[in-house]
N, C-alpha and C positions, 0 to 999 in steps of 0.2 A: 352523678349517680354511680354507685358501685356495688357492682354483684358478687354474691359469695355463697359458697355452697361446699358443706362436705358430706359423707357420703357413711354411714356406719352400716358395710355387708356383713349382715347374720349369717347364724348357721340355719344350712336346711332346715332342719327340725323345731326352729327358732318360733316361740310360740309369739306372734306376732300382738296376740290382745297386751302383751307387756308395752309394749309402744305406745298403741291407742292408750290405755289407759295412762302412762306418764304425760300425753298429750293434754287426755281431757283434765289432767290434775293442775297440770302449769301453764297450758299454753296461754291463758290467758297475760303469762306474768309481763311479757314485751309487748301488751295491746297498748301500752299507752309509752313505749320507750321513747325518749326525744331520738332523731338523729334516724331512725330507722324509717324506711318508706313501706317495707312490707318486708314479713315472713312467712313464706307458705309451707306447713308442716307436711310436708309430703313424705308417702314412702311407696314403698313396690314390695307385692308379697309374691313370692315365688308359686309359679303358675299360675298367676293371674294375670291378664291383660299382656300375655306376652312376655312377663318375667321372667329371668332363670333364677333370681336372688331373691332373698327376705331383705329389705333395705330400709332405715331411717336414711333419709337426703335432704332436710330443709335446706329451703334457697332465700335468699336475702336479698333486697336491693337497699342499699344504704342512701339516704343524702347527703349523710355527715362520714366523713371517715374516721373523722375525732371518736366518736361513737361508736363505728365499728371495730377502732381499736381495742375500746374499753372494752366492751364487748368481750373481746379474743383476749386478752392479753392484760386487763385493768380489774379483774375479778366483776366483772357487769354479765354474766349469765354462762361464759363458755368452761367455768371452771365444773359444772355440773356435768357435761358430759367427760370433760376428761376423768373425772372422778368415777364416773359409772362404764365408763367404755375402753378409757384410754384415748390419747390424745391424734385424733387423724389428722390426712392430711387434708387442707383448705383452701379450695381452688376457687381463685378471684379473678374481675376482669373489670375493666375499664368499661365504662358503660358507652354505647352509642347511640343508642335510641328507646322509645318509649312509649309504648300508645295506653289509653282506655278505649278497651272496650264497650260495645253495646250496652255488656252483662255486669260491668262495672258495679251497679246496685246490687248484684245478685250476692249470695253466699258462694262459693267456689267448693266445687268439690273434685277439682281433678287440676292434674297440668303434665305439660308435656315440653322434654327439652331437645333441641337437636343441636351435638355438636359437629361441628366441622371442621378440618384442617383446611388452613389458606395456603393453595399451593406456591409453593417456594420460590415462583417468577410468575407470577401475573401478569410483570411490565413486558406487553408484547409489542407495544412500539414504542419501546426506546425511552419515555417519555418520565416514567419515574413514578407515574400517577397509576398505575395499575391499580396499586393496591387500595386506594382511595376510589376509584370507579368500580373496583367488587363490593368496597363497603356501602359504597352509594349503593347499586343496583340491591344488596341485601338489604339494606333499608327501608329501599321502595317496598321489595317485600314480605318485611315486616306489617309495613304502614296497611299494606291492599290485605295484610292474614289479620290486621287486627279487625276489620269492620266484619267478620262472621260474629253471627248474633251471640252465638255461646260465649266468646271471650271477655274477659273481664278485665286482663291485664297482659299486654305483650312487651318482651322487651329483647335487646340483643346489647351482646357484651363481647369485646374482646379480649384474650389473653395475649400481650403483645413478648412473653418467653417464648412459648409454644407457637405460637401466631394460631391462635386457634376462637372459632367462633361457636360462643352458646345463643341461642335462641331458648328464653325460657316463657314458656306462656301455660294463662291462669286461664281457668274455665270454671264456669259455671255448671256445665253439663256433668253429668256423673261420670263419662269416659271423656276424654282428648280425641278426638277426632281430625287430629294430626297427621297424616299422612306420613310425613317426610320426619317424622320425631325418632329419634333416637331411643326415647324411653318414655313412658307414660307412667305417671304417678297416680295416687290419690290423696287428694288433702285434706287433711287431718282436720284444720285449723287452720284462719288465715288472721296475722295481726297485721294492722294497718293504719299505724298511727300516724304514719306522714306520703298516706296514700297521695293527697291532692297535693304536696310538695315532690311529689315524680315530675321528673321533666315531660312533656310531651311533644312529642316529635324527638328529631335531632339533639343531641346533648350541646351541640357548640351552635353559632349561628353563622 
């Protein structure tokens, strides 16, 4: 599994129904893409839900990388927004873990992500293994925040440049009720053609 996500910040004034409606016109087009496990068209509209920004941010978890290349890079869907936006920057990360939720049947209408930086010495006895027993313990919970009933889809990703961790999770409920989330979305649209090929649990054994 690998997650991917870029982030296109509007202007304040940015009439935000232009999005919804690019959504409801194409997002259909990657409901059935081979290689992809999900796309959740999420954005943040400024002063809502704790925004300070008008935001398009879909987030991606791939199974195939081959696919997500194409994708980016092989004229497979990413040539549309450089063409309409300009080409940002696209921040990926190694996948580590993966639940279904309760709500997994449900339509999703929200999600929320927390990122984190892994501080720079973890290893406090010596041992090497720090940073493996932070990922474990995020894990864990991962595993214990996916069984709330609203969630549909939790997942956790590292970026091993940055050393930095995302937690991206899908809801069902019309707000995220994330506490500890960084930023709250709402989703537009979710494609899910290789939903039931998501790892679950742990990505390695």
């Amino acid at each position: 599994m690998y997650a991917k996500q870029y982030e296109l910040t509007l202007p304040a004034d940015y009439d935000m129904q232009i999005i919804r409606k690019r959504v409801a016109e194409g997002g259909h087009v990657l409901d059935h893409r081979a290689g992809l496990g999900l796309k959740a068209y999420a954005i943040r509209e400024r002063g809502i839900d704790g925004s300070p920004v008008n935001q398009y941010a879909p987030f991606y978890l791939w199974n195939d990388t081959g696919a997500m290349a194409r994708f980016l890079v092989g004229g497979g869907g990413f040539q549309n927004i450089v063409r309409d936006f300009g080409r940002p920057v696209v921040r990926h990360w190694t996948g580590i873990a993966c639940h279904a939720g309760p709500a997994r049947a449900a339509l999703p209408r929200a999600a929320s992500r927390r990122l984190t930086s892994i501080p720079s010495d973890p290893d406090l006895d010596g041992t090497g293994l720090g940073l493996s027993e932070l990922i474990e313990w995020e894990a864990g919970q991962l595993r214990r925040l996916s069984g709330h009933d609203g969630i549909h889809t939790a997942a956790l990703a590292v970026d091993p440049r940055h050393w930095q961790l995302v937690r991206f999770v899908v809801w069902a409920d019309s707000s995220a009720p994330d506490e500890e989330a960084t930023e709250h979305y709402e989703v537009l649209h979710l494609s899910a053609p290789g939903l039931r090929n998501l790892p679950e649990g742990r990505s390695w054994c």
